[in-house]
MDTraj code that builds the backbone (N, CA, C; nanometers):
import mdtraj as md
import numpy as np

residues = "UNK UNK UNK UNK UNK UNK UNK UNK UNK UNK UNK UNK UNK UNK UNK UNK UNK UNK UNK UNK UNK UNK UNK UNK UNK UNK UNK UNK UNK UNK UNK".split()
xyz = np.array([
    [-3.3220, 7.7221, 14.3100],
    [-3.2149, 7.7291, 14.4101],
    [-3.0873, 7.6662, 14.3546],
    [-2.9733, 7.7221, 14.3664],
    [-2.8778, 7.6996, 14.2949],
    [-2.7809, 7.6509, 14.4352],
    [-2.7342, 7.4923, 14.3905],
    [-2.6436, 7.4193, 14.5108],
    [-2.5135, 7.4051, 14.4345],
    [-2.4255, 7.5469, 14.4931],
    [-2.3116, 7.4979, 14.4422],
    [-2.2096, 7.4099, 14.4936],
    [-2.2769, 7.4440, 14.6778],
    [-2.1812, 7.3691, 14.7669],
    [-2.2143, 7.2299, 14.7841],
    [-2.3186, 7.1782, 14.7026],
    [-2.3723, 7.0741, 14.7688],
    [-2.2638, 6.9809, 14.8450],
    [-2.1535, 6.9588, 14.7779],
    [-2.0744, 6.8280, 14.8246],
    [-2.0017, 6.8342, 14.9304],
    [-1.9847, 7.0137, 14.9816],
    [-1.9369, 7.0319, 15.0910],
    [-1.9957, 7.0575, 15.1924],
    [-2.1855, 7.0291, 15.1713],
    [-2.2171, 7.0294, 15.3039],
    [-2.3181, 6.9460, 15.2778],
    [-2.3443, 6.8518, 15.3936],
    [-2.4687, 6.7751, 15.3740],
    [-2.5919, 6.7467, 15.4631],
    [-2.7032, 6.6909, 15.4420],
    [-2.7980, 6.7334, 15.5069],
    [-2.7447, 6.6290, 15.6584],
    [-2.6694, 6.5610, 15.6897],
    [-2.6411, 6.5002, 15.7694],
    [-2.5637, 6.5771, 15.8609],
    [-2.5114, 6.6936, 15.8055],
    [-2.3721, 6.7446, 15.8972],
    [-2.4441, 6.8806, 15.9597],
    [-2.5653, 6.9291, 15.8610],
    [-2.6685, 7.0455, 15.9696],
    [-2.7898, 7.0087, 15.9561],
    [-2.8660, 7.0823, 16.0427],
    [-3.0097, 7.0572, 16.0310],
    [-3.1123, 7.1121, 15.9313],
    [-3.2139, 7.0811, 15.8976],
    [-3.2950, 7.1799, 15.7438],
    [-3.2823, 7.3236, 15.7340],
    [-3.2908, 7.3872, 15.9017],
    [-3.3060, 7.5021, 15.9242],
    [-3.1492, 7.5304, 15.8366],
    [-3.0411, 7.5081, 15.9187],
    [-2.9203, 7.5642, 15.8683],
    [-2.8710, 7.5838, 15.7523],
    [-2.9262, 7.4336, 15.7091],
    [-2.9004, 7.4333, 15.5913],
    [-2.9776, 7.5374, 15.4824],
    [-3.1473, 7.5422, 15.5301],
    [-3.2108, 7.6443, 15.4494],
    [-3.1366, 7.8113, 15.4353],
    [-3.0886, 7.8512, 15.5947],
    [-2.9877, 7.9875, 15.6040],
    [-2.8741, 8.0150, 15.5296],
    [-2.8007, 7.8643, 15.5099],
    [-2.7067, 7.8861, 15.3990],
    [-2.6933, 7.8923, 15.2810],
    [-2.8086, 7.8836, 15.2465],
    [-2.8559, 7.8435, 15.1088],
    [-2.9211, 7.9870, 15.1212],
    [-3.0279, 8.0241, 15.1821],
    [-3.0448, 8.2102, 15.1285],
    [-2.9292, 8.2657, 15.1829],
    [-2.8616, 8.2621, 15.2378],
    [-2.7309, 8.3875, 15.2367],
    [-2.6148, 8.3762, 15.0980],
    [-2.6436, 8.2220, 15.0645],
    [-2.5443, 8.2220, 14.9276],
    [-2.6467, 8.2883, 14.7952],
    [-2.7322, 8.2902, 14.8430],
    [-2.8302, 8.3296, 14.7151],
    [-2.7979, 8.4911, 14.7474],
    [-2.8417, 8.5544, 14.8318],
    [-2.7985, 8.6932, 14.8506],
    [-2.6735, 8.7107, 14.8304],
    [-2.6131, 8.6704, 14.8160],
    [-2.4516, 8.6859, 14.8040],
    [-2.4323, 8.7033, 14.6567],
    [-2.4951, 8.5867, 14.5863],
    [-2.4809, 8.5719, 14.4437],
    [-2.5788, 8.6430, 14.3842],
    [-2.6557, 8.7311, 14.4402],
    [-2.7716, 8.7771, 14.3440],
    [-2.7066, 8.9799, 14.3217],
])
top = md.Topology()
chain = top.add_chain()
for i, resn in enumerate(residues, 1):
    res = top.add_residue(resn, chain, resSeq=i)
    for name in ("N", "CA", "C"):
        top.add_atom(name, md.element.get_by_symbol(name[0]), res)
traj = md.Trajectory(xyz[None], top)
């Protein structure tokens, strides 16, 4: 899993779920 945004989002500011959705939609995005 590739975190490019890490620093602009953190696990404090969404929940696992959200965070897991944004993380596969940037992967679909980038793939």
């Amino acid at each position: 899993m590739v975190m490019t945004n890490r620093s602009l989002v953190t696990a404090d500011d969404l929940s696992n779920g959200e965070i897991e959705a944004l993380f596969s939609l940037a992967d679909e995005m980038s793939a």
